[in-house]
DRENTORKOL-3810 file (N, C-alpha, C; in nm, 4 decimals):
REM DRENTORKOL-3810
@n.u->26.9083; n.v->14.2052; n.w->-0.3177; ca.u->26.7822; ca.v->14.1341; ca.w->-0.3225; c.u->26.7998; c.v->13.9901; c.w->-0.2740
@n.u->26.9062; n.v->13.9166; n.w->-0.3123; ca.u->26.8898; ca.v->13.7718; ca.w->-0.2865; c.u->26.9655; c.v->13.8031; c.w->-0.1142
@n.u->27.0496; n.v->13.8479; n.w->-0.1250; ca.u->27.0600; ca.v->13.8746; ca.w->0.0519; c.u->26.9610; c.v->13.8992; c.w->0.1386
@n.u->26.8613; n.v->13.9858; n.w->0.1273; ca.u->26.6848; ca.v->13.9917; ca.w->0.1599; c.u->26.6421; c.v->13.8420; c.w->0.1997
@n.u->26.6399; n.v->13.8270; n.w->0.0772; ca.u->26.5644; ca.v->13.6866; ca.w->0.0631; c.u->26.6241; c.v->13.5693; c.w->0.1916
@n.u->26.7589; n.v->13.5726; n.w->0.1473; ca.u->26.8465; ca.v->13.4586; ca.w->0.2400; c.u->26.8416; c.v->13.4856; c.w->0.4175
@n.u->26.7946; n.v->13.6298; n.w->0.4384; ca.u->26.8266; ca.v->13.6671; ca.w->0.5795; c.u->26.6832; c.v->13.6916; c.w->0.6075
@n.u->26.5812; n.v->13.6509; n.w->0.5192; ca.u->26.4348; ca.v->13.6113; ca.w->0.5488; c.u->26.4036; c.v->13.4947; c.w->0.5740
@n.u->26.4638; n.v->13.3548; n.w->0.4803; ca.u->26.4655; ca.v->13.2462; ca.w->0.5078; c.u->26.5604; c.v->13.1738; c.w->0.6328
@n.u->26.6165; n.v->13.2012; n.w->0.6704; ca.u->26.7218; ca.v->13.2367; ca.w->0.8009; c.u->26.6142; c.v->13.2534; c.w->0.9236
@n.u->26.5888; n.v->13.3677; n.w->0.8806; ca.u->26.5130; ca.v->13.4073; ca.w->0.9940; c.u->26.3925; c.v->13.2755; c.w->1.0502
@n.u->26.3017; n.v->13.2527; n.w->0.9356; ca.u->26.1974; ca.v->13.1476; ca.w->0.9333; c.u->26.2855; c.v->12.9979; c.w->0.9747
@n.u->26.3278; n.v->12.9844; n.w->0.9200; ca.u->26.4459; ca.v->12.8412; ca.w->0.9962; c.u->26.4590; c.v->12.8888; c.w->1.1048
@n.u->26.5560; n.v->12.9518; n.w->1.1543; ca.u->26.5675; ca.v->12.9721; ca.w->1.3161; c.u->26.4290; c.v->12.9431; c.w->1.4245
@n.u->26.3138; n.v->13.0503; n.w->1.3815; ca.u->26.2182; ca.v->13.0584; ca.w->1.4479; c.u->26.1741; c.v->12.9099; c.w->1.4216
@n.u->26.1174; n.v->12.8405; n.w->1.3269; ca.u->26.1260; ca.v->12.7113; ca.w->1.3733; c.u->26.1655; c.v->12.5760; c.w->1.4156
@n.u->26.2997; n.v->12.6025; n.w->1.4371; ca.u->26.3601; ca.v->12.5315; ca.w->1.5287; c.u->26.3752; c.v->12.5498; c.w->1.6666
@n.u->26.2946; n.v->12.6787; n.w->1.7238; ca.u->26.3105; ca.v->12.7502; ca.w->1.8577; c.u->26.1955; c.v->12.7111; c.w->1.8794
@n.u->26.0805; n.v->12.7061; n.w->1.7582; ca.u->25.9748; ca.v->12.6279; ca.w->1.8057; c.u->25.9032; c.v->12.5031; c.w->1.8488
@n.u->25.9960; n.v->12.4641; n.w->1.7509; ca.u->25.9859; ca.v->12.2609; ca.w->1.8045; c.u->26.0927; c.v->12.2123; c.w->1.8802
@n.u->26.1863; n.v->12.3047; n.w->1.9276; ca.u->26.2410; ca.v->12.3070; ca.w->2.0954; c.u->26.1778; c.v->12.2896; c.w->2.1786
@n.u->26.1001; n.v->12.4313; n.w->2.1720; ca.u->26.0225; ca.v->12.4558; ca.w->2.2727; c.u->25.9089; c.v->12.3536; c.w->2.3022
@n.u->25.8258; n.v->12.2915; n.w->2.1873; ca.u->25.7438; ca.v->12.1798; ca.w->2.2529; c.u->25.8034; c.v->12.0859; c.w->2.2687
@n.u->25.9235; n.v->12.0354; n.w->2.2066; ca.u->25.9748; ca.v->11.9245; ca.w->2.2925; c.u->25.9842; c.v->11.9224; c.w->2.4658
@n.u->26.0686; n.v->12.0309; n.w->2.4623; ca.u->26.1342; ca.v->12.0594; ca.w->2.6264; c.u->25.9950; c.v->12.0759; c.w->2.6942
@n.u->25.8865; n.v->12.1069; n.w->2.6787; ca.u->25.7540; ca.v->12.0753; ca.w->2.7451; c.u->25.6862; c.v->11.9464; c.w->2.7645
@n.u->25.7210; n.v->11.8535; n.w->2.6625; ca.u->25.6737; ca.v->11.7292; ca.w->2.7188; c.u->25.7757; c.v->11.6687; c.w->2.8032
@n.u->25.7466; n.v->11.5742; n.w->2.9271; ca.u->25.7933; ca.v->11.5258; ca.w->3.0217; c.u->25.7757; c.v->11.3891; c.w->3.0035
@n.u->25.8443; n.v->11.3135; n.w->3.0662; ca.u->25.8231; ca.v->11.1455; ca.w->3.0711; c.u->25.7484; c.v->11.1575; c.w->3.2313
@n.u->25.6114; n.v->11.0551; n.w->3.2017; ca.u->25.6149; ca.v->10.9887; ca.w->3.3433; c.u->25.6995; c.v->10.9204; c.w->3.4346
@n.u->25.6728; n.v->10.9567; n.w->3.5654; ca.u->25.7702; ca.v->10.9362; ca.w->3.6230; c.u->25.7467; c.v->10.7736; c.w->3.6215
@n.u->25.9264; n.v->10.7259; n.w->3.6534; ca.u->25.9298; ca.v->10.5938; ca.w->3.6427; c.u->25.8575; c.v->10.5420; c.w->3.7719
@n.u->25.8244; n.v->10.3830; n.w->3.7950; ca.u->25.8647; ca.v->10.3557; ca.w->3.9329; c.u->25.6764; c.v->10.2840; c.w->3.9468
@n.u->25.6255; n.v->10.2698; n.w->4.0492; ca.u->25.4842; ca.v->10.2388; ca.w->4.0981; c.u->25.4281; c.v->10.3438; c.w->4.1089
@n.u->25.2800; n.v->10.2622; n.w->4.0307; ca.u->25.1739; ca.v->10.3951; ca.w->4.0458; c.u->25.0615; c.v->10.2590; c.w->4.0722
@n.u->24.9923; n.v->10.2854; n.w->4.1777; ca.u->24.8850; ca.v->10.1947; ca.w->4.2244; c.u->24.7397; c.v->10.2941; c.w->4.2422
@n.u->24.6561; n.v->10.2241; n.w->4.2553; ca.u->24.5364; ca.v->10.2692; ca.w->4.3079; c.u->24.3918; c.v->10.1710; c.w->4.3399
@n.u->24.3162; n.v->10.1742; n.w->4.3419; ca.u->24.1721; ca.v->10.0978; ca.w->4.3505; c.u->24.1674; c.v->10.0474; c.w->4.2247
@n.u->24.1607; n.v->9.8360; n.w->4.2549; ca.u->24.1821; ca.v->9.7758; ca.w->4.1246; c.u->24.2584; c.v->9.8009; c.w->3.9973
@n.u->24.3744; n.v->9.8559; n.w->4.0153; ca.u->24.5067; ca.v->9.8992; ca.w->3.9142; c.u->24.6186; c.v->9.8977; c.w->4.0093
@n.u->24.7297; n.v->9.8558; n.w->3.9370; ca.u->24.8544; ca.v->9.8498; ca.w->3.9507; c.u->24.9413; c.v->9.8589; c.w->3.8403
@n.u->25.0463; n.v->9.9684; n.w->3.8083; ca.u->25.1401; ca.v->9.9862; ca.w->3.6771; c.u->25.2478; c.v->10.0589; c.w->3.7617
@n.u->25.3390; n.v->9.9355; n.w->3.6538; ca.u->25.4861; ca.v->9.9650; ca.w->3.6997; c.u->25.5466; c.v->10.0146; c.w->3.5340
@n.u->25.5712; n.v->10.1749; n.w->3.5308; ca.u->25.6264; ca.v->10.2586; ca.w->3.4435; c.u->25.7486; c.v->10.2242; c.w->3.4189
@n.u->25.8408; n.v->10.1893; n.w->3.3267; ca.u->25.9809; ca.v->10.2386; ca.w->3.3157; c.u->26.0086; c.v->10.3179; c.w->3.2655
@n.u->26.1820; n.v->10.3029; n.w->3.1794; ca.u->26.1660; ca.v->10.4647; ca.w->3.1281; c.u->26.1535; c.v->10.4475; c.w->2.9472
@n.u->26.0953; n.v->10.3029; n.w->2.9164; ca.u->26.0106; ca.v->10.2934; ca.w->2.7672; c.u->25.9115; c.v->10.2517; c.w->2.7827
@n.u->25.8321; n.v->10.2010; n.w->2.8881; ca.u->25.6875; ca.v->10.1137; ca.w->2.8417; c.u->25.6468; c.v->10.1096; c.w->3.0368
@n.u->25.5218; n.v->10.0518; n.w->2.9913; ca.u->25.4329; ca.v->10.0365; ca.w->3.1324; c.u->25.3725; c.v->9.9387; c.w->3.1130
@n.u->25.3484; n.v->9.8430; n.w->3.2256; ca.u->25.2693; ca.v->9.7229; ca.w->3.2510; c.u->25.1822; c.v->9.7398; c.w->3.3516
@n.u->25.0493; n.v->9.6738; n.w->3.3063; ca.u->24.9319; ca.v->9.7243; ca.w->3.4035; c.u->24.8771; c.v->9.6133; c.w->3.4698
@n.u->24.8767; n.v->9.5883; n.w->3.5882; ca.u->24.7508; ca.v->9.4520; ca.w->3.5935; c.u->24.6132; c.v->9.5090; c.w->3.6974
@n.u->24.5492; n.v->9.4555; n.w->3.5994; ca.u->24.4015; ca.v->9.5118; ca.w->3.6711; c.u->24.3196; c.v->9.3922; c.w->3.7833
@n.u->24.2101; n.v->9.3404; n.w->3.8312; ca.u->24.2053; ca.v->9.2483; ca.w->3.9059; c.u->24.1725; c.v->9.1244; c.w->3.7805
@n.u->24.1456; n.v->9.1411; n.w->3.6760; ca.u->24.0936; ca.v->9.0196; ca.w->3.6007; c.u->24.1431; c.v->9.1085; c.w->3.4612
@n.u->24.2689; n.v->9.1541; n.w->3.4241; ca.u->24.3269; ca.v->9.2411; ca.w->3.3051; c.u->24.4663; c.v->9.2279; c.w->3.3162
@n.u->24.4866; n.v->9.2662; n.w->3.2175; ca.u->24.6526; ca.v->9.3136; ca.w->3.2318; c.u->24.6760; c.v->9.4389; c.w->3.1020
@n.u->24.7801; n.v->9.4815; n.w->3.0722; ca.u->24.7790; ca.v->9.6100; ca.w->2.9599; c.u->24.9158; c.v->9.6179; c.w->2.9444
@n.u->24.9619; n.v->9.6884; n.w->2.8174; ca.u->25.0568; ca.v->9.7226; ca.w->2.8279; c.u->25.0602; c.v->9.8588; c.w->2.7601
@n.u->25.0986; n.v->9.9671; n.w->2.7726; ca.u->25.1377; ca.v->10.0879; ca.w->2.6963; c.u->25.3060; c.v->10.0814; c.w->2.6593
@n.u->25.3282; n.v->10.0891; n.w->2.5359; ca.u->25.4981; ca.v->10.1159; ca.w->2.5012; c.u->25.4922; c.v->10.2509; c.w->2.4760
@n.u->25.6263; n.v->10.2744; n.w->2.5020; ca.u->25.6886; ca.v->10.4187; ca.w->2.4952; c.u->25.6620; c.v->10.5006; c.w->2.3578
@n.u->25.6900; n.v->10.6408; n.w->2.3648; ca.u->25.7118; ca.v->10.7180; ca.w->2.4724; c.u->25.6312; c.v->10.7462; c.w->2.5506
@n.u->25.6599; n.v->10.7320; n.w->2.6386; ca.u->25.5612; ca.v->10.7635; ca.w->2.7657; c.u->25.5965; c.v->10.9535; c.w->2.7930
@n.u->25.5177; n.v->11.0304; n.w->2.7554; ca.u->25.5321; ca.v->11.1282; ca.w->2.7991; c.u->25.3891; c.v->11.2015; c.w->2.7929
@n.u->25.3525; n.v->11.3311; n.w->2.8811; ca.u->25.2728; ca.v->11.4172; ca.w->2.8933; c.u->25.3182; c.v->11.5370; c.w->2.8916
@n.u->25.2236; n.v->11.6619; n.w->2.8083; ca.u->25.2394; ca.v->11.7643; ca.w->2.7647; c.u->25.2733; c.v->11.9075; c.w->2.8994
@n.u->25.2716; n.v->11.9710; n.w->2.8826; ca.u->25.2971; ca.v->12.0548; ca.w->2.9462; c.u->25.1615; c.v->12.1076; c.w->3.1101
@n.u->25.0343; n.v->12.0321; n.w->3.0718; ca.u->24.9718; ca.v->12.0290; ca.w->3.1421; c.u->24.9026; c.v->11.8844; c.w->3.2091
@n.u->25.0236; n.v->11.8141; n.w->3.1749; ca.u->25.0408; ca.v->11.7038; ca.w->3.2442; c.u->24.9273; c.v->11.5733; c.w->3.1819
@n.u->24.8719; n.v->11.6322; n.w->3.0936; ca.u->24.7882; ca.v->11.5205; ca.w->3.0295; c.u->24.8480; c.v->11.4327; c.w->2.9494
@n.u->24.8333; n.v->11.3388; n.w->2.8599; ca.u->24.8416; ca.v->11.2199; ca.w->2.7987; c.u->24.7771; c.v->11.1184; c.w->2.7268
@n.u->24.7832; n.v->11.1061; n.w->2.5830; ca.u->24.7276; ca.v->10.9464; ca.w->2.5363; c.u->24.8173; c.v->10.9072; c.w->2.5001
@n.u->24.8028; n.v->10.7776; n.w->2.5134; ca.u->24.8814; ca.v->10.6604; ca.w->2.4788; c.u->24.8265; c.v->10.5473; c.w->2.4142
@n.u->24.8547; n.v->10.4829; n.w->2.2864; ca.u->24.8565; ca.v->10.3518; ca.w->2.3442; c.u->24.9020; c.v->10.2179; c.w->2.3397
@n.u->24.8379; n.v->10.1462; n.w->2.3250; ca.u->24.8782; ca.v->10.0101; ca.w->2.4200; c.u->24.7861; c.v->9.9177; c.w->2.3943
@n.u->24.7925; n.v->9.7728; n.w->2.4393; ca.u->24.7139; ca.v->9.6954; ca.w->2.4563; c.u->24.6566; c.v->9.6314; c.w->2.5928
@n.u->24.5472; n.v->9.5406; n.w->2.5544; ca.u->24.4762; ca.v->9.5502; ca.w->2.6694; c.u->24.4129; c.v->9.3754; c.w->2.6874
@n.u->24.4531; n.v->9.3031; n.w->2.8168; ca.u->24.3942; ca.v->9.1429; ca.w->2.7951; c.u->24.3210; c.v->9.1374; c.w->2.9097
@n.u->24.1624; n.v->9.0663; n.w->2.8339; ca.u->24.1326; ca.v->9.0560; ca.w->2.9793; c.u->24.1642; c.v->8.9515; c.w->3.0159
@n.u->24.1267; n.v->8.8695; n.w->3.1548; ca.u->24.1293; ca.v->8.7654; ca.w->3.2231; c.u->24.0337; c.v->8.7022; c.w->3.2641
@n.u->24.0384; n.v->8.5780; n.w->3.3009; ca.u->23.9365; ca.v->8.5358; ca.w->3.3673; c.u->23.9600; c.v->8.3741; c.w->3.4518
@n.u->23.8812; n.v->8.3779; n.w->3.5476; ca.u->23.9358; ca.v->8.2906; ca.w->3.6736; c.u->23.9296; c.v->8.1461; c.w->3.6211
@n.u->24.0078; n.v->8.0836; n.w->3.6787; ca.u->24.0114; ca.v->7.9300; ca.w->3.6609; c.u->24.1720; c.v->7.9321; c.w->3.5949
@n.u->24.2398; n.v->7.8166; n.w->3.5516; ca.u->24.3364; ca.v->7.7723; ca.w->3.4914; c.u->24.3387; c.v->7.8279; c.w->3.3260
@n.u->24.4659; n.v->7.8763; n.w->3.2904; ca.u->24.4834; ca.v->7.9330; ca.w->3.1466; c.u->24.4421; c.v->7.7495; c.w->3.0910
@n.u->24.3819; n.v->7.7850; n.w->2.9473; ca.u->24.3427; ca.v->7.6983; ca.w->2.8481; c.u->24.4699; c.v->7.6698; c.w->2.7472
@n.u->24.5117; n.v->7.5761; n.w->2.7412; ca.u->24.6776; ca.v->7.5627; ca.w->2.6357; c.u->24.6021; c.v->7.6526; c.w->2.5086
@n.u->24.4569; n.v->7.6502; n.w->2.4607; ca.u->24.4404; ca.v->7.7430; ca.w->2.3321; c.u->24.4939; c.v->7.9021; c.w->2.3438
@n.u->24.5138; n.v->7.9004; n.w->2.4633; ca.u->24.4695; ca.v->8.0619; ca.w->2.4964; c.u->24.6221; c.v->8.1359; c.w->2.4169
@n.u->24.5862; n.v->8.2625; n.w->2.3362; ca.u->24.7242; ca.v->8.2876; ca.w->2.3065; c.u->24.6937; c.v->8.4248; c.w->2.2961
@n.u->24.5910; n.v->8.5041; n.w->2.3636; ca.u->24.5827; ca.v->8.6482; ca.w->2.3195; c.u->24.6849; c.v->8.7062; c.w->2.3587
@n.u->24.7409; n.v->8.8241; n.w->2.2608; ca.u->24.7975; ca.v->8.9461; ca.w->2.3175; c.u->24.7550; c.v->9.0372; c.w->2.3465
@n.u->24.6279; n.v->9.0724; n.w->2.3427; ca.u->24.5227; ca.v->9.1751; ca.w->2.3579; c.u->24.4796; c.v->9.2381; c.w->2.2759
@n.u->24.4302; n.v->9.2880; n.w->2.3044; ca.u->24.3306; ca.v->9.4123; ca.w->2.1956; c.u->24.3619; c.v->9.5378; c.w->2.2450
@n.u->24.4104; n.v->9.6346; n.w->2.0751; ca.u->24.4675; ca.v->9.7830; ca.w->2.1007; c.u->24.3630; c.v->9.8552; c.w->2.2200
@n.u->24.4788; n.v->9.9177; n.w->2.2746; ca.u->24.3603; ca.v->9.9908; ca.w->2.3738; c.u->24.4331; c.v->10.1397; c.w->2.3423
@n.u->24.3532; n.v->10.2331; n.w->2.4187; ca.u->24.3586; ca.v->10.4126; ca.w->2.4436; c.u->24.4011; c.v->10.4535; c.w->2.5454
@n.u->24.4964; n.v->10.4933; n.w->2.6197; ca.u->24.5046; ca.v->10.5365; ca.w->2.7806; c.u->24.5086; c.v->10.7095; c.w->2.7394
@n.u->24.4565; n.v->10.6900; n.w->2.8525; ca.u->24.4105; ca.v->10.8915; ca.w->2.8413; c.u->24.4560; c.v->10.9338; c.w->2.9888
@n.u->24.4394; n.v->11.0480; n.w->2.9699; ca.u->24.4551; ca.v->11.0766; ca.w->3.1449; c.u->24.5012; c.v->11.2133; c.w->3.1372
@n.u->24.5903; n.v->11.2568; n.w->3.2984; ca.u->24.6270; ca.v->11.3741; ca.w->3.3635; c.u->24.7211; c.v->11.3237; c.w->3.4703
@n.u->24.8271; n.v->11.3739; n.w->3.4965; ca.u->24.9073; ca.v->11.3656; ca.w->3.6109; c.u->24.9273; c.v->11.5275; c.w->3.6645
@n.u->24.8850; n.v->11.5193; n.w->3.8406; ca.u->24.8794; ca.v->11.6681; ca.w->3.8843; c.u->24.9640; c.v->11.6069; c.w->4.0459
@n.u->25.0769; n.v->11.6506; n.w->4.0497; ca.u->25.1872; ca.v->11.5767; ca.w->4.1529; c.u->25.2099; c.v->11.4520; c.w->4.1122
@n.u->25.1643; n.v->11.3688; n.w->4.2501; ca.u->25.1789; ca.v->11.1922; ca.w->4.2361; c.u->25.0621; c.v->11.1370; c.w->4.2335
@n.u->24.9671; n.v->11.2426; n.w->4.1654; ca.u->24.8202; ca.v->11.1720; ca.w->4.1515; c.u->24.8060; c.v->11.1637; c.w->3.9703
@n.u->24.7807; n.v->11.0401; n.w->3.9765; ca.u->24.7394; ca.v->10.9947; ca.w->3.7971; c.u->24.6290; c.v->10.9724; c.w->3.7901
@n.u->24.5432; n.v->11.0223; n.w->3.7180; ca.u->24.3756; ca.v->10.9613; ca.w->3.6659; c.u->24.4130; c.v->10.9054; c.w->3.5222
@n.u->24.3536; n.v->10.8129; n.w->3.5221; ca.u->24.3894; ca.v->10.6707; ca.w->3.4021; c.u->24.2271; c.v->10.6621; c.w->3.3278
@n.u->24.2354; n.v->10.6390; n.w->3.2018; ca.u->24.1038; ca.v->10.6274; ca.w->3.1463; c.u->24.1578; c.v->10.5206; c.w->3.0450
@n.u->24.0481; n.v->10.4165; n.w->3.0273; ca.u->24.1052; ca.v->10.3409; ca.w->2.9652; c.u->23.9478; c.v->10.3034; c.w->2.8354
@n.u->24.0304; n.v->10.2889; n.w->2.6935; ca.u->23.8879; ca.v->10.2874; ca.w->2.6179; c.u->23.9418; c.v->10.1965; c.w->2.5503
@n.u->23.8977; n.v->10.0858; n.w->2.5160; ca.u->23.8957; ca.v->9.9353; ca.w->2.4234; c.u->23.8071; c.v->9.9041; c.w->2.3579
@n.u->23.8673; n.v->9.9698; n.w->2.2198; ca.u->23.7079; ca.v->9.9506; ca.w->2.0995; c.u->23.5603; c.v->9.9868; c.w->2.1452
@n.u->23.4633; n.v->9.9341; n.w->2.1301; ca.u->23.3443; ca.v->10.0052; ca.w->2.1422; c.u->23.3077; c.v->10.0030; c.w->2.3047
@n.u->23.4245; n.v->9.9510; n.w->2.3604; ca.u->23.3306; ca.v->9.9461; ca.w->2.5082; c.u->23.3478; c.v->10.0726; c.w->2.5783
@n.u->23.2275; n.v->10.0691; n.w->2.6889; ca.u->23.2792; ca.v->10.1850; ca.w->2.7700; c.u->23.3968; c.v->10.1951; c.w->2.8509
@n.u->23.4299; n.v->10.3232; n.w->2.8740; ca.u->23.5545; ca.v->10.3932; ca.w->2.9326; c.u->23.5599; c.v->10.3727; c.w->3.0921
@n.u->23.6718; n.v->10.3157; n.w->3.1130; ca.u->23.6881; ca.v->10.2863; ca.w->3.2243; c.u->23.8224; c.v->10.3801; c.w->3.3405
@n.u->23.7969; n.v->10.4542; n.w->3.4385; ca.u->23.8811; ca.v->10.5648; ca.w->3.4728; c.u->23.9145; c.v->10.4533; c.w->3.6096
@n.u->24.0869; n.v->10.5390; n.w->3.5964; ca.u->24.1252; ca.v->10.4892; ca.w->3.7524; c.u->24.1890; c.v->10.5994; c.w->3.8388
@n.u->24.1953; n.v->10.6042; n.w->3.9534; ca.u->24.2874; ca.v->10.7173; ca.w->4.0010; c.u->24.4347; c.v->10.6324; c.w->4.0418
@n.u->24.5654; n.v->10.6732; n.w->4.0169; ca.u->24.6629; ca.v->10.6170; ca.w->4.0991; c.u->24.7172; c.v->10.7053; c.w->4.1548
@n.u->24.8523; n.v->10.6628; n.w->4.2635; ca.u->24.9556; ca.v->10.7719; ca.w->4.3291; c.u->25.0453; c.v->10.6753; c.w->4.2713
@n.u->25.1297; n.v->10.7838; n.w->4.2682; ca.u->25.3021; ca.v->10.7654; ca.w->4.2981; c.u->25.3617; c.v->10.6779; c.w->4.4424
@n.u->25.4055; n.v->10.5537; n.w->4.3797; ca.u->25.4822; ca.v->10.5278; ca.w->4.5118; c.u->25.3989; c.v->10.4176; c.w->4.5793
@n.u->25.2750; n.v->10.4202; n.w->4.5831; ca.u->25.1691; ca.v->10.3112; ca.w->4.6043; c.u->25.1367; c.v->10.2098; c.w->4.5230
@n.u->25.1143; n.v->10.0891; n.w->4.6095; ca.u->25.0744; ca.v->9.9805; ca.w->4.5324; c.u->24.9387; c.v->9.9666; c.w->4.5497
@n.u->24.8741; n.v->9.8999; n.w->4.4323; ca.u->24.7594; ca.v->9.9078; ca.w->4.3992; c.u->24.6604; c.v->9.7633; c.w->4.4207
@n.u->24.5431; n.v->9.8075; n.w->4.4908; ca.u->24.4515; ca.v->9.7443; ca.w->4.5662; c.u->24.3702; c.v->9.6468; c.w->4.5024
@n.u->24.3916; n.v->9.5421; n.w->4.3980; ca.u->24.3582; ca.v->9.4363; ca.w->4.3342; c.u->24.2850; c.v->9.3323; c.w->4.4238
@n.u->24.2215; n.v->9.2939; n.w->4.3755; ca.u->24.1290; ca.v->9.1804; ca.w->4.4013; c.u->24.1211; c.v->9.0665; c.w->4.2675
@n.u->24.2295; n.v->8.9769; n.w->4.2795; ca.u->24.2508; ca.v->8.8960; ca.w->4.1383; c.u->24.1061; c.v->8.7931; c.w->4.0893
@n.u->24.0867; n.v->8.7700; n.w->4.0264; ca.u->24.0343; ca.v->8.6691; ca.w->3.9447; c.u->24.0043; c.v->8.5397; c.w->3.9730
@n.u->23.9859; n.v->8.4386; n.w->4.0301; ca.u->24.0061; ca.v->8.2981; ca.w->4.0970; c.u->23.9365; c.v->8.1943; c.w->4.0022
END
C-alpha cells in the first residue's frame, strides 16, 4: 500500500516538473540588438530595453521574454518630454507603464498603455533604426 502511494506521488512530481519545463523552454527572450520604426526607437539587451519616442523615453526591465506565440507584456516605465531646455526642478522617472505586443520574424507591434490614457501601438523591425522627429 504505501509503495502505491509513493510510486503515485512520483509519478505526479515527475509530470510536473516535465511541465514547467516545458513552459519554460517555450518562452524566448527578445532578440537583443535595434528595433526601430515610425516615431520609436528601442535598443533591447539581454536584461532591459530603452525606448525613445520623439518627445518620450521608456524603459522596460527584464525579463524580456515572449511566449510561445511570440506575444508579450511587460512592464516598465514611461517619461514624457517636452521641447525647450530641462528645468533644474525636473526629476521624473516616469510613470509605470504596460508594453504589450507580438513579435512575428523581425516585425514587433508595440502597444503602449500609461494609466488612464489611451493606447498607443507602434510597429518596429529588427535591425532598423527608428524614424523620430525629436521635440525642440
Amino acid at each position: 500500500m504505501f509503495y502505491q502511494k509513493s510510486t503515485a506521488a512520483l509519478v505526479i512530481v515527475v509530470l510536473s516538473v516535465f511541465t514547467v519545463t516545458a513552459k519554460i523552454q517555450k518562452m524566448k527572450h527578445i532578440a537583443t540588438g535595434l528595433w526601430g520604426g515610425q516615431h520609436i526607437s528601442m535598443n533591447v539587451s539581454s536584461k532591459s530595453a530603452t525606448i525613445e519616442y520623439d518627445c518620450a523615453t521608456g524603459v522596460i526591465n527584464g525579463p524580456l521574454v515572449v511566449d510561445a506565440d511570440g506575444s508579450f507584456k511587460l512592464h516598465g516605465t514611461h517619461r514624457p518630454e517636452r521641447g525647450g531646455p530641462v528645468r533644474a526642478d525636473e526629476t521624473s522617472s516616469g510613470e509605470p507603464a504596460i508594453y504589450t505586443g507580438t513579435i512575428k520574424g523581425n516585425t514587433m507591434t508595440l502597444t503602449l498603455k500609461v494609466g488612464d490614457s489611451d493606447e498607443e501601438t507602434f510597429t518596429l523591425e529588427k535591425g532598423q533604426p527608428g524614424d523620430l522627429v525629436k521635440c525642440k
